[in-house]
BATORVO-888524 format. One line per field, with one value per atom (N, C-alpha, C, O, CB): x, y, z; residue in one letter. Coordinates in steps of 0.2 Angstrom, whole numbers. Glycine has a CB too. Layout:
# residues N
px [X ...]
py [Y ...]
pz [Z ...]
type [A ...]
//
This chain:
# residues 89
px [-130 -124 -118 -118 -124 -113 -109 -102 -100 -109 -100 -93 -87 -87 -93 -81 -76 -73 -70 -70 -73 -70 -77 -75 -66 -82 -88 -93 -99 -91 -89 -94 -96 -93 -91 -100 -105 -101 -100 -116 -97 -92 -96 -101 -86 -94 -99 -93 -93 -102 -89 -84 -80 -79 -75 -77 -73 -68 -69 -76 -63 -59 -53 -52 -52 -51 -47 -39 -36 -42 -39 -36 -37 -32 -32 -43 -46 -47 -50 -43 -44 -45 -51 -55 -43 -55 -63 -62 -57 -67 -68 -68 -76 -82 -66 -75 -81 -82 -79 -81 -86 -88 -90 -96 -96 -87 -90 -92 -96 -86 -88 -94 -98 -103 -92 -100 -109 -112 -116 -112 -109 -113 -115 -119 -112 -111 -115 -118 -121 -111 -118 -122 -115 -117 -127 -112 -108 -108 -109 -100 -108 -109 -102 -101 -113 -97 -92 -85 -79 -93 -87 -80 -81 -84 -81 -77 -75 -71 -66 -70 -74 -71 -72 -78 -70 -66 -65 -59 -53 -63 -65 -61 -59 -63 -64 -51 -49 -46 -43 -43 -49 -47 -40 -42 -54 -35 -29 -28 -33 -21 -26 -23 -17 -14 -25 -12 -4 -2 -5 0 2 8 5 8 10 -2 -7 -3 -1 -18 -3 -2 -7 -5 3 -14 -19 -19 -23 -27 -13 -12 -3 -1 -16 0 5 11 18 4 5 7 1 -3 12 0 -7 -8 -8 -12 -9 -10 -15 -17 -6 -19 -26 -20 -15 -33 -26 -22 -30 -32 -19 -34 -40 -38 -35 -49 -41 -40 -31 -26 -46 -33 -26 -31 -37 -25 -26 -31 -27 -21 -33 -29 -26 -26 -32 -28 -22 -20 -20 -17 -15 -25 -24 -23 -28 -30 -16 -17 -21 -20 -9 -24 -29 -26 -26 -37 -24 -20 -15 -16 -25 -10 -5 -1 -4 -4 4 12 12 17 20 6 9 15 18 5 17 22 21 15 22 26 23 26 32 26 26 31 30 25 32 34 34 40 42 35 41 46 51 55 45 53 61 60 64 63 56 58 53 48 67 54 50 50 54 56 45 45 41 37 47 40 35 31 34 36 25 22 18 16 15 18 16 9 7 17 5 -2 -2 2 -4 -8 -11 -7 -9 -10 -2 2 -2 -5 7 -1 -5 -1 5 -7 -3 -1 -4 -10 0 -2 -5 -3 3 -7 -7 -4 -8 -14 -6 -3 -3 -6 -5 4 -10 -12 -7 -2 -16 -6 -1 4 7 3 5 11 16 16 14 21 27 27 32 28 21 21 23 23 11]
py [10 5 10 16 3 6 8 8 4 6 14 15 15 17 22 14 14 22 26 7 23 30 35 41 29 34 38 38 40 38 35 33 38 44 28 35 42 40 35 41 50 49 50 53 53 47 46 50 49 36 53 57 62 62 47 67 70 69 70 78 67 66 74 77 55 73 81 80 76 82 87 89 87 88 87 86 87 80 80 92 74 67 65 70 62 60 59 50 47 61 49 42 39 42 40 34 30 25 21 29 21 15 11 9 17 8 7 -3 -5 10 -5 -12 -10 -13 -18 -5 -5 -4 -8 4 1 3 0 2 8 -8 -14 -18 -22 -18 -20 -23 -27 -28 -26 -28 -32 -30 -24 -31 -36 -39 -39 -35 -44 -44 -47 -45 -46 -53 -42 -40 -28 -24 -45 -27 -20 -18 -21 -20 -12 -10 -3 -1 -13 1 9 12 11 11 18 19 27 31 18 28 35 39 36 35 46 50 56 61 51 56 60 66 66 57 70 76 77 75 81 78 78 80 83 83 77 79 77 77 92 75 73 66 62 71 63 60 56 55 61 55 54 46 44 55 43 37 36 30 29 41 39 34 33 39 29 21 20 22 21 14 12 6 4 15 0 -7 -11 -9 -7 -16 -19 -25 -27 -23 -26 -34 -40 -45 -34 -36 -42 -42 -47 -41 -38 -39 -37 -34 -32 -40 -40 -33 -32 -54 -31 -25 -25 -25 -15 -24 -24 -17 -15 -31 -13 -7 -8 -13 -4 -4 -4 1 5 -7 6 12 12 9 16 17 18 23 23 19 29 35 37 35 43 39 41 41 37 44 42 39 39 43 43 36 37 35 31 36 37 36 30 29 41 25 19 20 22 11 20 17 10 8 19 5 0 0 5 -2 -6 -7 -7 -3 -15 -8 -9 -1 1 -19 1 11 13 10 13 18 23 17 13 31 19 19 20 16 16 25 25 22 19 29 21 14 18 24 9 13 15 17 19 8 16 16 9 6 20 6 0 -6 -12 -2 -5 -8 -9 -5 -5 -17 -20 -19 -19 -27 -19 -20 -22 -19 -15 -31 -31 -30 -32 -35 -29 -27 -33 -33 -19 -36 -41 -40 -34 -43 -44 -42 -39 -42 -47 -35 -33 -29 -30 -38 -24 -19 -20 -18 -17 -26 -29 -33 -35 -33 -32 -37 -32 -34 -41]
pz [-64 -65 -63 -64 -72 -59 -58 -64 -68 -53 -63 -67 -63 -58 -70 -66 -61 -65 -61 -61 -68 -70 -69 -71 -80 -67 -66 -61 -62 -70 -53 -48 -44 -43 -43 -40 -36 -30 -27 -33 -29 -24 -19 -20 -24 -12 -6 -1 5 -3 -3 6 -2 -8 15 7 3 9 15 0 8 16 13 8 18 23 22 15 12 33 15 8 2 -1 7 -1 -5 -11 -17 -6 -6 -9 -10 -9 -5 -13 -14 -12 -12 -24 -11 -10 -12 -11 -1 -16 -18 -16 -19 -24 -11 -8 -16 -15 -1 -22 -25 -25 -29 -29 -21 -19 -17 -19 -14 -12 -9 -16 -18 -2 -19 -24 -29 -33 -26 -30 -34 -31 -35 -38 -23 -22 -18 -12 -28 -18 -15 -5 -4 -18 1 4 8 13 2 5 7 4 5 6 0 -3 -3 -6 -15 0 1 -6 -7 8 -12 -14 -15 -18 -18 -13 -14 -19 -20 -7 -22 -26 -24 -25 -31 -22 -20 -26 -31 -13 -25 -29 -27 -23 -30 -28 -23 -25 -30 -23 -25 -27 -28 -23 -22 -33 -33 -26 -21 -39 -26 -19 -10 -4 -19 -13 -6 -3 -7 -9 4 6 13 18 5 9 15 19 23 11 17 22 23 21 18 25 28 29 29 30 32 38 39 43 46 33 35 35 29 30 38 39 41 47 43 40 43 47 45 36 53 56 54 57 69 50 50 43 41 54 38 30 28 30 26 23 15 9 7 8 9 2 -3 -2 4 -9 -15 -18 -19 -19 -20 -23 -30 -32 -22 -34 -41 -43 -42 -45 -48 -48 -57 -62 -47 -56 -62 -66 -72 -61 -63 -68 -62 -56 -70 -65 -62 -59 -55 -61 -57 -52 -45 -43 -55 -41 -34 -30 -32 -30 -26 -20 -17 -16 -15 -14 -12 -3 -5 -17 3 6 7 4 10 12 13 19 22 7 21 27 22 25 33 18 15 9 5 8 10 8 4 4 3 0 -8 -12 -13 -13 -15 -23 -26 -25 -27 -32 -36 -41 -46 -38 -41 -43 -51 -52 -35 -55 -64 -62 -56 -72 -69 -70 -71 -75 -76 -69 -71 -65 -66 -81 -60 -55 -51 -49 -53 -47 -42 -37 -38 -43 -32 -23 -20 -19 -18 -17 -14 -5 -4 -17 -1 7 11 13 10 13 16 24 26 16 29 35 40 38 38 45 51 48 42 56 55 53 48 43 58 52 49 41 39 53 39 32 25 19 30]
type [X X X X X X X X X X X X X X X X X X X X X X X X X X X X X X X X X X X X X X X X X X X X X X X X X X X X X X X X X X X X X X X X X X X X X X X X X X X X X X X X X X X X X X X X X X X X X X X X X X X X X X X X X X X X X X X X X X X X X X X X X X X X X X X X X X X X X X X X X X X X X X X X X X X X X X X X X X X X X X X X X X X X X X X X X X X X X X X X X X X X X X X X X X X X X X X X X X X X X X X X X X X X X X X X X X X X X X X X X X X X X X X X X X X X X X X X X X X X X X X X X X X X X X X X X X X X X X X X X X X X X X X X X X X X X X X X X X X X X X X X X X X X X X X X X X X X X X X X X X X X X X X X X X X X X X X X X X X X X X X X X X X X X X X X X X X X X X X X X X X X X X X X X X X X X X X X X X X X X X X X X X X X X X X X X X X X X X X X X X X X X X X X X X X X X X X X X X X X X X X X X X X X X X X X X X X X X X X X X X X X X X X X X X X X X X X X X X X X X X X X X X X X X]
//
Protein backbone atom coordinates (compact mmCIF):
# COMPACT_ATOMS: atom_id res chain seq x y z
CA UNK A 1 0.00 0.00 0.00
CA UNK A 2 0.92 3.19 -0.76
CA UNK A 3 1.72 6.16 1.64
CA UNK A 4 1.85 9.66 0.90
CA UNK A 5 4.22 10.65 3.63
CA UNK A 6 6.15 7.08 2.84
CA UNK A 7 6.21 6.36 -1.02
CA UNK A 8 8.68 4.24 -3.03
CA UNK A 9 10.65 7.12 -4.61
CA UNK A 10 11.21 6.06 -8.38
CA UNK A 11 13.83 9.27 -9.66
CA UNK A 12 16.22 11.32 -8.09
CA UNK A 13 16.25 14.52 -10.53
CA UNK A 14 19.30 16.93 -10.53
CA UNK A 15 19.97 18.66 -7.13
CA UNK A 16 18.92 16.44 -5.06
CA UNK A 17 14.84 16.67 -5.34
CA UNK A 18 13.05 13.07 -5.24
CA UNK A 19 10.07 12.22 -7.19
CA UNK A 20 7.39 9.50 -6.47
CA UNK A 21 5.06 8.39 -9.51
CA UNK A 22 2.46 7.77 -6.75
CA UNK A 23 -0.82 7.14 -9.01
CA UNK A 24 1.28 4.27 -10.97
CA UNK A 25 1.92 3.10 -7.66
CA UNK A 26 -1.99 2.71 -6.68
CA UNK A 27 -3.00 1.54 -9.79
CA UNK A 28 -4.31 4.57 -11.38
CA UNK A 29 -4.50 4.67 -15.38
CA UNK A 30 -5.92 8.27 -15.92
CA UNK A 31 -5.16 10.36 -13.33
CA UNK A 32 -1.14 11.41 -13.00
CA UNK A 33 -0.03 11.82 -9.32
CA UNK A 34 3.52 12.89 -8.22
CA UNK A 35 4.80 13.33 -5.25
CA UNK A 36 8.25 15.78 -5.22
CA UNK A 37 10.41 15.91 -2.65
CA UNK A 38 12.69 19.60 -2.71
CA UNK A 39 15.66 20.56 -1.00
CA UNK A 40 15.51 24.27 0.67
CA UNK A 41 16.55 27.03 -1.52
CA UNK A 42 16.19 24.19 -4.75
CA UNK A 43 14.31 25.51 -7.66
CA UNK A 44 13.72 22.39 -10.06
CA UNK A 45 10.82 24.07 -12.21
CA UNK A 46 11.48 27.60 -12.85
CA UNK A 47 8.68 28.24 -15.73
CA UNK A 48 6.85 25.37 -15.98
CA UNK A 49 3.56 25.08 -18.00
CA UNK A 50 1.34 22.06 -19.75
CA UNK A 51 -0.75 23.13 -23.01
CA UNK A 52 -2.65 19.52 -22.83
CA UNK A 53 -3.10 19.10 -18.79
CA UNK A 54 -4.30 21.52 -15.71
CA UNK A 55 -2.12 20.10 -12.44
CA UNK A 56 -2.91 20.88 -9.11
CA UNK A 57 -0.17 21.65 -6.33
CA UNK A 58 -0.69 20.42 -2.84
CA UNK A 59 2.04 21.74 -0.44
CA UNK A 60 2.33 18.98 2.32
CA UNK A 61 5.41 20.64 4.52
CA UNK A 62 6.86 23.71 4.18
CA UNK A 63 6.88 27.30 2.53
CA UNK A 64 7.72 27.07 -1.14
CA UNK A 65 8.18 29.99 -3.57
CA UNK A 66 5.44 30.32 -6.10
CA UNK A 67 5.98 32.29 -9.40
CA UNK A 68 3.26 33.26 -11.59
CA UNK A 69 2.69 35.84 -14.52
CA UNK A 70 1.59 38.71 -11.88
CA UNK A 71 5.01 37.88 -9.64
CA UNK A 72 6.43 35.74 -6.03
CA UNK A 73 4.82 34.50 -3.39
CA UNK A 74 5.24 32.22 -0.83
CA UNK A 75 2.66 29.56 -0.45
CA UNK A 76 1.77 27.91 3.44
CA UNK A 77 1.47 24.23 4.26
CA UNK A 78 -1.64 22.41 3.26
CA UNK A 79 -2.20 25.39 0.16
CA UNK A 80 -3.77 24.34 -3.22
CA UNK A 81 -2.57 25.62 -6.79
CA UNK A 82 -4.20 25.05 -9.12
CA UNK A 83 -2.34 25.65 -12.88
CA UNK A 84 -4.41 26.19 -15.51
CA UNK A 85 -3.41 24.68 -19.24
CA UNK A 86 -0.74 27.23 -21.56
CA UNK A 87 1.91 29.47 -20.89
CA UNK A 88 -0.31 32.60 -20.34
CA UNK A 89 -2.82 31.19 -17.66
Amino acid sequence: MTNVFEPDWDAVEGGGSRRARVGRQVGSERIGISLYELPPASAPFPCHYQYANQELLIVLQGRPHLRTPDGWRQLDEGELVAFPRGREA
